[in-house]
N, C-alpha and C positions, 0 to 999 in steps of 0.2 A: 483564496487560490492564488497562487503567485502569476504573477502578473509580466516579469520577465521570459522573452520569446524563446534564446538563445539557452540552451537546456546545457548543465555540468554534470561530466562523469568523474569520477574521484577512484583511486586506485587505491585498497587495503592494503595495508600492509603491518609492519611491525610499527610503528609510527601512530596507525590509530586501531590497536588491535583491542583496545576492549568498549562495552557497549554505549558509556557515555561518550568519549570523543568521536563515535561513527555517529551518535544522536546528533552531537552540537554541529559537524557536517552537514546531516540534514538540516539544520534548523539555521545553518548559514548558507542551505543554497542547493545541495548535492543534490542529483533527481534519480541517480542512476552511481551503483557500485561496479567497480571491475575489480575479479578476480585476477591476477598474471598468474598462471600457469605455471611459467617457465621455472616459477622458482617454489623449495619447499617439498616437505614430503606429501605424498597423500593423504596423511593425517593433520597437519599444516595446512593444506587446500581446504581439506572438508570444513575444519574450526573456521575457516573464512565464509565458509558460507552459510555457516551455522550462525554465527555472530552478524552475518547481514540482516540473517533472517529478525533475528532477532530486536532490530531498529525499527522504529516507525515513522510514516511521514503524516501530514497533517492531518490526512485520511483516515490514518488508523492502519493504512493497510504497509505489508513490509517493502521495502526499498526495490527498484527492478538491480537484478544482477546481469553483467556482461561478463561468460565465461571466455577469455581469452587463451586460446591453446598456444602452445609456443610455437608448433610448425616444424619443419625442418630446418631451423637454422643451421649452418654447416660453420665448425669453430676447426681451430687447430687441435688437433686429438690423438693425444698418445705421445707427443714429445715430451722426451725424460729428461731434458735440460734446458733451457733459453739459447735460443742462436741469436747472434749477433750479427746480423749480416750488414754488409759496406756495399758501397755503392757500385754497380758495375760486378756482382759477385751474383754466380751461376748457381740456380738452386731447384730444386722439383718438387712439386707439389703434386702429392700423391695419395691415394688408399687403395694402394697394393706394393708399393716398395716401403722399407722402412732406412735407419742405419743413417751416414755422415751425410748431408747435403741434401735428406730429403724433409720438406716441412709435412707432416701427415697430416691430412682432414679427415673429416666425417665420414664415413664408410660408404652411406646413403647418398651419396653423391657419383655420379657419372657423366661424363664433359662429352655433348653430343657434338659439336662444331665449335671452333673458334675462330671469330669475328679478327679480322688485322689489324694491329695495333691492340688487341685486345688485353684490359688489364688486370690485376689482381689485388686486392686491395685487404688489408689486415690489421685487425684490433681500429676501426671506425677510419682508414683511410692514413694513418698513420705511418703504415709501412704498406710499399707501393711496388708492383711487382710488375715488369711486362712479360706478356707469352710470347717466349722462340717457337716452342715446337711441340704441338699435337702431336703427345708420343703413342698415345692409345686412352680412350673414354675413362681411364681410370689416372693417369699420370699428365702433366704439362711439364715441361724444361721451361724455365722462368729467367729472368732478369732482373735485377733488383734497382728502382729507380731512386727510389726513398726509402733509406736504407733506417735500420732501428734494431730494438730487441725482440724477437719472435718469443712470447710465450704461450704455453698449451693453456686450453680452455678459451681463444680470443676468437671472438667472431672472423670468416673471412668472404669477404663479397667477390661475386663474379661479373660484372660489367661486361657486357658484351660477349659470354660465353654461353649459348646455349645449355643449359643444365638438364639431365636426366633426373630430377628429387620427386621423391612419394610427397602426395599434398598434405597424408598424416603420415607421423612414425608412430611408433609401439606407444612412446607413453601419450602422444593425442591420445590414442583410441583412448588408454585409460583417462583420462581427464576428461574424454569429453566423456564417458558413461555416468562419472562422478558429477560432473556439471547437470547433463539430465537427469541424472535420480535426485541432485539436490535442489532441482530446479529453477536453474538459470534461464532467463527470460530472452535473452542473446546470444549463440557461440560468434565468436571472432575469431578467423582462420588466417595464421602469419603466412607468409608469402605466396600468395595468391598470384599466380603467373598467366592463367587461362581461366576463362570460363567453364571450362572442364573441373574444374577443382571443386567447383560446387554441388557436382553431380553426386563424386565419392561421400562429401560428410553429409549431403540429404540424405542418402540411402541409409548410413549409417545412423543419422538424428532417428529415423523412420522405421529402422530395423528394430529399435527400444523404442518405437512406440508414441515420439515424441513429434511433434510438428514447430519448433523451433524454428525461428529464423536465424540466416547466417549471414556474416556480415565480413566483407574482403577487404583485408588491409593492404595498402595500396604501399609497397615498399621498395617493389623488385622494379628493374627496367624492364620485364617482358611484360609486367602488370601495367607499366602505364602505354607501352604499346598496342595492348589488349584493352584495352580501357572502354569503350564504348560497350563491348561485349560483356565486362566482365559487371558495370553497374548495368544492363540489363538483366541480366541472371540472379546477381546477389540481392539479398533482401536488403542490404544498407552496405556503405563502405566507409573504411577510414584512412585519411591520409595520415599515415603511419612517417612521421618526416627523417626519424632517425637514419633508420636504413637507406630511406630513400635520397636521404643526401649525401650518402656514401656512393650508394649505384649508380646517380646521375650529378651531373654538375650541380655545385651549391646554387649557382644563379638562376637552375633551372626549377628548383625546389616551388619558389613563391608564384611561377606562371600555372605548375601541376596542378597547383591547391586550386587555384581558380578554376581550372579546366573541371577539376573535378568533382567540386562545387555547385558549375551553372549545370554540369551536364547530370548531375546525379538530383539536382533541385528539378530538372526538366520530368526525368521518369521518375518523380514521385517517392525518389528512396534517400532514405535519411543519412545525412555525411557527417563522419565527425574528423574534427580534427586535431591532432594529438602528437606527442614527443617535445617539450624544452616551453614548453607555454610560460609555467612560474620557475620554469629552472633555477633563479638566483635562487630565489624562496627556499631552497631547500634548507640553505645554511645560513639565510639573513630575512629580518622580517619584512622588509620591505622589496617592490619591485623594481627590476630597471624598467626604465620609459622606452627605452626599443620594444620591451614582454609586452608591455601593455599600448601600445600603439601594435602591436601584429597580433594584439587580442582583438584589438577593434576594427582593423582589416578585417581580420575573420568572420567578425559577426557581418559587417556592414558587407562583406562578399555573401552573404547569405546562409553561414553551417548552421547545421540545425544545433551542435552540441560541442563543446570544448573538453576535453579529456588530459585532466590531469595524473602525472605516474608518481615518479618518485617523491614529485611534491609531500603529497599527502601520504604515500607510503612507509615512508624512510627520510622525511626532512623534520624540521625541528619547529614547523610552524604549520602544522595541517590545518587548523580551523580559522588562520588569517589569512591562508594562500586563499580559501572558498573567499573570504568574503572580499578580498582582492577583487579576484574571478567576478564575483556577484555586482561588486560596486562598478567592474567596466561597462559590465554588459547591460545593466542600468540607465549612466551615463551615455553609452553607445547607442543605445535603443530609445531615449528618448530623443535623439537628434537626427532619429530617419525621420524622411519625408516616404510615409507609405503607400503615396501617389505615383512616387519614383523608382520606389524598392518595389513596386509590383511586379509580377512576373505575367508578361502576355503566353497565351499558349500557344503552342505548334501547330497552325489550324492543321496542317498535312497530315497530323496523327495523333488528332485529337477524336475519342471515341464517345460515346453519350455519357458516360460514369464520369470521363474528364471536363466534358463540356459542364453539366449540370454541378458540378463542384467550382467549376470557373464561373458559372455564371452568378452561384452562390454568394462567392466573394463579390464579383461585382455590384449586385442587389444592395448588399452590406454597404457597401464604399459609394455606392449612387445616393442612399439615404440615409447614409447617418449611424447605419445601425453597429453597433461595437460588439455585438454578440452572434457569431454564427454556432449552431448547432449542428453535429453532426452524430446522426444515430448508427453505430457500426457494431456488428458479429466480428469482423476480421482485421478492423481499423485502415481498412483500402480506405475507407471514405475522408475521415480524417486526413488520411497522409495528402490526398491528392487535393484537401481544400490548402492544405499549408504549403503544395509545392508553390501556389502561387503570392504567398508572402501576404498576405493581406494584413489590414489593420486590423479587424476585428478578433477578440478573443475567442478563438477555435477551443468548444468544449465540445468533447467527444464522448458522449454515453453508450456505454455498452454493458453487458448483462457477463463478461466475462472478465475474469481478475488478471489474467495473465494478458489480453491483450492491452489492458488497461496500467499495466506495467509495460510493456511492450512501447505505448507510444510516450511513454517519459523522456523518450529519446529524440523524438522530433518536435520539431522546432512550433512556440505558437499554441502550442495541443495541451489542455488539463484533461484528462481523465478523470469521468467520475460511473463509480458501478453502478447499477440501477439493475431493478427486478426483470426479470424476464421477462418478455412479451413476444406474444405470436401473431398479432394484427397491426396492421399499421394505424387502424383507429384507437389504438391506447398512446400512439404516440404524444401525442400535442400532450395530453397530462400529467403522462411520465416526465417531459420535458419542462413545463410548467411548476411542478413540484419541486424538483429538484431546482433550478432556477431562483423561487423562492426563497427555499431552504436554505440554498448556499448566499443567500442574499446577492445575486449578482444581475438581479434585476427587480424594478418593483413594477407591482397595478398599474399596467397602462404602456409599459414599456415595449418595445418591439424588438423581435429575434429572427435570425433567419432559419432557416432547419432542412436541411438534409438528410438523405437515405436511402434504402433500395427496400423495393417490392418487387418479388416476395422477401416479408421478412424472413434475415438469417441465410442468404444466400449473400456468400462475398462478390466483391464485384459488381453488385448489379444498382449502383446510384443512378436512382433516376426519378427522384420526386424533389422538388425544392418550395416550399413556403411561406410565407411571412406571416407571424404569427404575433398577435398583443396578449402580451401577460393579463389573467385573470384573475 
């Protein structure tokens, strides 16, 4: 079972699109496939997921997928020529005027208030735009501060503009239907502004039938003002860094990740974090030492998972970028001190499921013990032994496959399936066999073991024991 805390997701693409280099991935590290959405036709999507399925990990069983929607990103849309705008040159941005000095967006966009001094920023900050004048929810009179080449199809951010955007457009829906009937183990929903946004794709995950968890990428400035609300709601989050360094100051980039980090580790939901990790990699086999010193930040700040894109999608070294990946986080993790990396919990809102999982770990780390067990239906139980960081190896047994995919993504956690059971008196053996089996303890050795009675009711942790291998 591998033995590294810190969990990698690796992004498909044209780069490792057939079934041995998605293997040698796994087999250098990868816990977890993302599909991107954004790009490809629907028959393109599907073959990616067809072909993940298709890989194996040491278990035999196939890889977890994270389906990634692309969202409402709003681009420049429908300019028939490149403008070249100068600096101090009056320009509107619009989707409802068209013709000479106007830049067109997204249709799907309506500008509900703007913030003073408020800016506009296009193709990643590139070209820099101030707002004169709220002409109507549909148009702004602009200013151009950093002046460049405007072309259609480039992303364009709103900083300090309240936006009117749908949390899906037409082709989410379809991708996400495609994602749930090919069974993605995660959707990720691109700019996530409120806690509201979660509401719309559960109905929808639920309307097909599916109970997926969703997981909010932290990109927009309203999402990180919303932020305490939006990791209470979402089933996990990601700091999505691209955009988000666009929408807020660069220097504010590396305090976010923290923030959202300690507070997403606190309620128990798993953070990843993603955008330019091996970025050199794509085009040289080797990393810079800034990559891998703000890899090692990231572990040592506590993500559960590192999310590689283009790397592995569209670069030229997919199976050295993983073991890059593999070898920091190695290196990283054997020089915590796991007495210091612990996490105390919030007695003010600390409930009997959280308490008896804290108390878990602590049992573990008072004797010695390297092995906590945790028996989970819905994998609640697991998440919340791992939000407190402990040293011991969290192996999580459950009787279902897709939860057991499900937690590849948090940090600490092997998953391993086991047969179904309806009493809590088959536990200790259920436990004990497998244990053996996987040789990760022998005769005599000591384990910790959690769980909730009644079995098969999520949520309900509330037995903890120390049990010697037989």
């Amino acid at each position: 079972m591998k033995k590294q805390k810190t969990k990698i997701i690796a992004t498909v693409g044209p780069s490792c699109s057939n079934k041995e280099v998605l293997q040698s991935l796994i087999n250098a590290g990868v816990d977890c496939f993302r599909v991107n959405l954004s790009h490809g036709s629907m028959e393109e999507k599907e073959e990616f997921f067809d072909l993940v399925k298709k890989a194996r990990t040491s278990s035999g069983d196939r890889p977890a997928i994270l389906a990634d929607l692309s969202g409402p990103k709003i681009r420049v849309d429908g300019l028939k020529k490149t403008l070249d705008l100068a600096e101090g040159d009056s320009i509107k941005i619009s989707n409802e005027e068209e013709g000479e000095g106007v830049i067109p967006v997204s249709d799907v966009v309506r500008f509900q208030s703007v913030n003073p001094g408020a800016k506009i920023l296009i193709n990643d900050g590139l070209i820099s735009l101030t707002v004169k004048k709220h002409v109507s929810d549909r148009t702004l009179i602009c200013e151009a501060v950093i002046p460049g080449k405007v072309e259609n199809r480039k992303g364009v951010n709103f900083p300090g503009i309240d936006l009117d955007v749908p949390p899906l457009t037409k082709q989410d829906e379809l991708d996400l239907k495609l994602s749930l009937e090919k069974g993605a183990d995660w959707v990720a929903l691109s700019f996530v502004r409120s806690a509201t946004d979660y509401d719309l794709v559960r109905t929808k995950v639920e309307e097909q039938g599916y109970n997926t968890p969703i997981m909010a990428k932290i990109e927009k400035w309203e999402a990180v003002k919303n932020l305490d609300s939006i990791i209470n709601t979402f089933d996990a989050v990601m700091v999505a860094r691209g955009d988000l360094g666009v929408e807020l100051p660069l220097e504010r980039v590396p305090l976010i990740q923290k923030e959202v980090i300690t507070k997403a580790s606190q309620a128990s939901k798993p953070v990843i974090i993603a955008t330019q990790i091996l970025d050199s990699m794509t085009e040289r086999p080797v990393p810079t030492r800034a990559e891998v010193s703000d890899i090692a930040n990231a572990i040592l700040d506590g993500a559960d998972a590192l999310m590689v894109t283009g790397e592995t999608a569209a670069g030229k070294y997919p199976r050295k970028v993983i073991k890059v990946l593999n070898s920091v986080i190695q290196e990283t993790e054997s020089a915590i001190d796991y007495e210091e990396f612990y996490i105390e919990p919030e007695h003010e809102n600390i409930n009997t499921s959280k308490a008896i999982s804290h108390a878990a770990c602590s049992v573990a780390e008072d004797q010695g013990i390297k092995v906590l067990v945790t028996m989970t239906h819905s994998g609640s139980t697991a998440r919340m032994a791992a939000r407190y960081r402990p040293d011991a190896q969290i192996i999580a047994m459950t009787p279902k496959e897709e939860i057991c995919r499900q937690l590849s993504i948090v940090w600490g956690v092997s998953s391993v399936l086991v047969d179904r059971y309806t009493s809590s008196n088959e536990i200790p053996d259920i436990a004990n066999i497998v244990l053996k089996k996987k040789k990760l303890l022998n005769v005599g050795d000591k384990y910790v073991i959690t769980g909730g009675v009644p079995v098969g009711v999520a949520g309900t942790t509330n037995f903890l024991s120390v049990i010697e291998v037989e």
